[in-house]
Structure formats: C-alpha cells, structure tokens
N, C-alpha and C positions, 0 to 999 in steps of 0.2 A: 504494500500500500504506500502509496506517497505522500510524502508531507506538504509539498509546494507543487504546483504545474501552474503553466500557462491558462489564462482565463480563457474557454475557450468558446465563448460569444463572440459575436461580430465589432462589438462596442470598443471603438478608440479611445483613447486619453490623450491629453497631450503632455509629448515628451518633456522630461526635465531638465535637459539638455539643448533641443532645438528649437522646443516649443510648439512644435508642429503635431496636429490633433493623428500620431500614425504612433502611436503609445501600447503595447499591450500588457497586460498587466498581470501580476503571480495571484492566486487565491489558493488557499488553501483546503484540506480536505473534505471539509463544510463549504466550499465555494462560495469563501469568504476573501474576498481583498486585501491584499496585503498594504502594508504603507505605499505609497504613491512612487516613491522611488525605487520599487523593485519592479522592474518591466525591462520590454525591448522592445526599441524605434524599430523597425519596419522598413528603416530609413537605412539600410545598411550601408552606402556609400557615402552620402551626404551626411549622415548624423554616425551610427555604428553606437549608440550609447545599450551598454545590455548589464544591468544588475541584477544579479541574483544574492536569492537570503544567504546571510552569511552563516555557515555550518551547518546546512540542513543540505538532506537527499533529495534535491530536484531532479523529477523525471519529468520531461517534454513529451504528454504527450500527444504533440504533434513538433517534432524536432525542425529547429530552421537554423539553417547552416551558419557556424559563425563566420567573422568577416572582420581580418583586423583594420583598427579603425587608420586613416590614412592620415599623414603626418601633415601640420597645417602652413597655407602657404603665407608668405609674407608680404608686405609694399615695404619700397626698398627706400633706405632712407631718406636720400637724393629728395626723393618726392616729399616726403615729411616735412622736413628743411625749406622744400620752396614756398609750402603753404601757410609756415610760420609767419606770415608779413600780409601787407595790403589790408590791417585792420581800419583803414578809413572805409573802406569799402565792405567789409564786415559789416553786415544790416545787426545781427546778434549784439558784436562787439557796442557799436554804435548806442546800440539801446542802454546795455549795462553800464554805459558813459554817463547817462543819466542820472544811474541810481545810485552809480558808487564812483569813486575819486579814479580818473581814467589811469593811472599808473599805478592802482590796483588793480582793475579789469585785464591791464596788459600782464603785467608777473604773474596774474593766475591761467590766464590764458596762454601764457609762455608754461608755467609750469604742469599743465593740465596737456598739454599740449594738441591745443583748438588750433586749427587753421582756419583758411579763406579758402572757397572755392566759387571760380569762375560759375559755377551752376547755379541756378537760380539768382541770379544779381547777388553773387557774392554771399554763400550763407558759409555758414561754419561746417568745418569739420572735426568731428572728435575722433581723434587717434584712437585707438585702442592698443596699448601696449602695454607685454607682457612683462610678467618678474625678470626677463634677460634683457631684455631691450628691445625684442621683435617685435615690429608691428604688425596688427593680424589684420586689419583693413582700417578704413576711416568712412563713420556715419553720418551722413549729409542731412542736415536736416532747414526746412527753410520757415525763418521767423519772421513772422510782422511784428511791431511796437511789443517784442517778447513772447509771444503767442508764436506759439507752432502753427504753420498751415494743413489744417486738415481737409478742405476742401477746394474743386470739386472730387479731391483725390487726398490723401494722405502723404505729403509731400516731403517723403526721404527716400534717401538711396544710398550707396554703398561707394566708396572709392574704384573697388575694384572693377565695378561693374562698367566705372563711366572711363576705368583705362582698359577694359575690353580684354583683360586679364584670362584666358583659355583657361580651365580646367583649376582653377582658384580653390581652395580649399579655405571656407570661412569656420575658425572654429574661433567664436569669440572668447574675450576675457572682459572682466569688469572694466568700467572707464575708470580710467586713476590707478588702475593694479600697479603699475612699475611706482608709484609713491610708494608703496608700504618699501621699499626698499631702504628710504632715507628716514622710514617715518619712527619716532623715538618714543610715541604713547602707544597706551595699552587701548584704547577705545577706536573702532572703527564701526562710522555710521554707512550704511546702506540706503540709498532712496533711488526710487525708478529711473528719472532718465539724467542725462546729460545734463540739461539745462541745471536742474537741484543742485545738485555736487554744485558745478560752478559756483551757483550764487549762496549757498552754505557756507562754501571754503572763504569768501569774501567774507562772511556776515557773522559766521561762527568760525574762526581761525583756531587752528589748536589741534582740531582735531581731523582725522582721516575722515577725505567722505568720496564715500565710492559710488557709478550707477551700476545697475545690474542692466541696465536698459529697456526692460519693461515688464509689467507685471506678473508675464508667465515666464519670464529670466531665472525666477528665482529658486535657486535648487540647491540639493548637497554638495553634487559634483564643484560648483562656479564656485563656492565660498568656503569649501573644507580649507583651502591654505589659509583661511584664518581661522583656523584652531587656535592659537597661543595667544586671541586674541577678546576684548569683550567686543562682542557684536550687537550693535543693536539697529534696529529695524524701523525704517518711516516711512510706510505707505505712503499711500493716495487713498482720500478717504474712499473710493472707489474699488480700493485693493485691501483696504481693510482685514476682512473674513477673511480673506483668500490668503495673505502670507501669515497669516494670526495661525493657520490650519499647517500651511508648509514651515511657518516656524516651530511644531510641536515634532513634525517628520525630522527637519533637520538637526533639532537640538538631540534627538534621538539617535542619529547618526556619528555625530561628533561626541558627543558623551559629553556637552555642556549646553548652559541655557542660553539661550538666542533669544535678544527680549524686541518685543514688538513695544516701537511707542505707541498711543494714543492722541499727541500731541494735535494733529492736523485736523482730526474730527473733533478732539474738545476745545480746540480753536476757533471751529467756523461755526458763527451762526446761522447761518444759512445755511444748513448740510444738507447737501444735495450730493447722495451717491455716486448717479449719474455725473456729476461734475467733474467727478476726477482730480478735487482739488489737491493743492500740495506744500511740504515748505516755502517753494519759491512764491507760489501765489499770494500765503501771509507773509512773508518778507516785502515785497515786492508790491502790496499793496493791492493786489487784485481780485481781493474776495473779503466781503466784507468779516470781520474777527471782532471778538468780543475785547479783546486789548490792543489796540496798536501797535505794531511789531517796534516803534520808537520805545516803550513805554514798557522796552525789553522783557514781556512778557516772557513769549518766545523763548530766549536765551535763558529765562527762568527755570522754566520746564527742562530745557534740555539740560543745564545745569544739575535740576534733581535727579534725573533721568541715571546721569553719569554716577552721581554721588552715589545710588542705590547701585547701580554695577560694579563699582569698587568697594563698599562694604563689605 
C-alpha cells in the first residue's frame, strides 16, 4: 500500500515555482492533499520543478519521466551597464523625483539596479540578479504618474524577449537577491512587486526589502536561502489569505516562523480587496489611510513588527 501518489484527477494547481496553473499534486492514502509544495509542473522543460514528501515511499501510480531541470540563461553585463543611465527619461524614475530627494531615487536605483529602456517611452527595468552576480533577465514594466499600466493590456515584458534571445532559459530570482550579499541585518522584508522594495528601501532604510514579483511568486523553493534569516511578509491587501496560507507551508518547510504583517489592511480605510492595495500606495499617498504615512505611523508598525521578531 502507498503512502503518497500523484493526485490523480484532472485538476491543476499552480506551480510554486513558475506559477503557471500545470501543478499536480501528492495526496495521500485517504486522497487527501498534501501541502501545496509537494507536486510536479507538467512543465518539464520550461519549469522541471518536482517535490516529493520527504522520507516517505512514493509510488506513481501513473509514472512521468523525470527531466533534469536545464541550467539558467543569462543577459550579459554589457547590457546591464548600458541601461544604468538616461534616468531623465525614466517616466518611473521621474515620478519618484517627486516624492523623494532625487539623489536618493538615483543611489537606490543604482543600487537596486533599475535601468531605462527604450520601450514604452522609456520605463524601467528591474535586473534580476543573483547571489553571484548573474543576471537572469530584466522586467519591463510601464508607469504613469507611478501606477502601472494595466490596460488595454497589462503592460510588461521581459529583457530577453525584446533582444530576441533563442532558447532563453528564464528561471527567476527575487529583485534585490545579490543585496543580501552586502547586507549586515538579521530582518529581510518580502513584498510583491518591484515598485515596493524600491520605495520601502527609500522610506524604511535599514532594512533588506526584496520583490518576489507577484503574488503567486511566492514559495519555499524562491526564499529557503533565507533560512538564517527573520523573514517577514507584506502583502497586498488582495494577497492577504493567500500568503497568510503559503506562509504556514513554508514556515513548515524551513523549520522556522515566517510572519505575515497585517500592516497594509489595518492601514487602509477603504479596504477594498479587489484593490490590491500596498506599502507603496500608503507611503506614496495613494489610498486613503487612517494615519498619514508623514505622521510615521507606518514606520511605527513596522518598527513593532521587527521588535516582536527579534524577541
């Protein structure tokens, strides 16, 4: 008799890895579900993510061939370097000139390592670069007056895609990951995209702020190298549940506590799910808040936040 097999309904998940709803997942001898991070993508060339329970006798049965997973491809410096400049024309940069003293917007955008691209009148790009130095692509994304463009299309795109790069192998890593290199504290904050981190690292300094890059990012596999570290977790009040649920999987995994703030929903008076609001939105002024981010509320909370993980 078997302890673990393959769930073997027709019903996808989405993977923990790619994100992509081609997931299947382990159940147990009750044809019970196992945590969420035991399955295999479907995706065998493009993804290859497959965990199995650890120290138990899985039988497959229905067996799919393993596939090791293919080593990931790079954007060569050269190009990193050129993209570093022309922040007049940065629509992003331009904006955050606004909110914050422009020779802070530059050092963190130098250190963050945001470029310009020619695409869309000049939007940003965010490097993605690993613990070595390798860049594994750069994500384009285009802002008006700080807002993302999501219509009539959802307007991002990929470095690699717009240099026509053949047989690219995208395996992301967190935006900011090569900081933890230099970085000298014990607390590293999480929040969904690009934009956050940025305007965090300006607003809250001090501390490591990473993007996962979007709400179904977020898994054991992308955040285990920060084991040795306190982790903790800032939705979108719209991703709330959803990493409240993968934070109990992955604290599980790592064999420590992974804390979810609250911060963002007990900030906004207007909670609106649907909204998707964020850090940057009460930093930033764009959602109405019961404290004014001046009136360092914000910084309060995050402050207790920290003091309760070091206890």
């Amino acid at each position: 008799m078997y302890k673990y097999r393959f769930d073997l309904s027709s019903k996808k998940y989405h993977c923990p890895d790619c994100g992509k709803k081609r997931f299947v997942r382990y159940v147990d001898a009750d044809n019970n579900l196992l945590s969420e991070q035991f399955g295999k993508c479907d995706r065998e060339t493009n993804c290859g993510y497959w965990l199995k329970p650890e120290r138990q006798d899985v039988i497959d049965l229905k067996p799919i061939k393993t596939q090791k997973r293919l080593q990931p491809s790079y954007i060569v410096e050269r190009i990193v370097q050129r993209s570093l400049s022309h922040y007049n024309l940065n629509s992003f940069f331009n904006y955050l000139s606004t909110k914050f003293d422009k020779e802070l917007v530059l050092q963190t955008f130098k250190k963050y390592r945001v470029g310009t691209s020619k695409y869309w009148g000049g939007s940003p790009v965010f490097w993605q670069t690993d613990l070595e130095g390798n860049v594994r692509s750069g994500k384009i994304v285009k802002f008006v007056d700080g807002d993302r463009v999501k219509t009539p299309f959802n307007h991002v795109t990929w470095s690699h895609k717009l240099l026509n790069l053949k047989g690219f192998e995208l395996q992301q890593v967190m935006f900011g990951t090569h900081l933890l290199n230099e970085y000298e504290g014990d607390i590293v904050c999480i929040v969904e995209s690009e934009k956050t981190a940025i305007v965090m690292d300006m607003y809250f300094p001090g501390l490591l702020w990473l993007s996962i890059g979007s709400l179904s990012m977020l898994n054991y596999e992308r955040i285990k190298m920060l084991k040795v570290y306190n982790v903790i977790l800032y939705p979108d009040t719209d991703g709330e549940g959803k990493w409240k649920e993968k934070a109990k999987f992955i604290s599980e995994s790592m064999g420590q506590e992974i804390n979810v703030s609250e911060l963002v929903s007990n900030q906004t008076i207007l909670y609106d799910k649907s909204g998707g609001f964020d850090l940057a939105d009460i930093v930033l002024d764009k959602v109405k808040v019961k404290v004014k981010p001046e009136e360092s509320e914000v910084k309060k909370a995050i402050q207790r936040l920290i003091a309760k993980n070091q206890s």
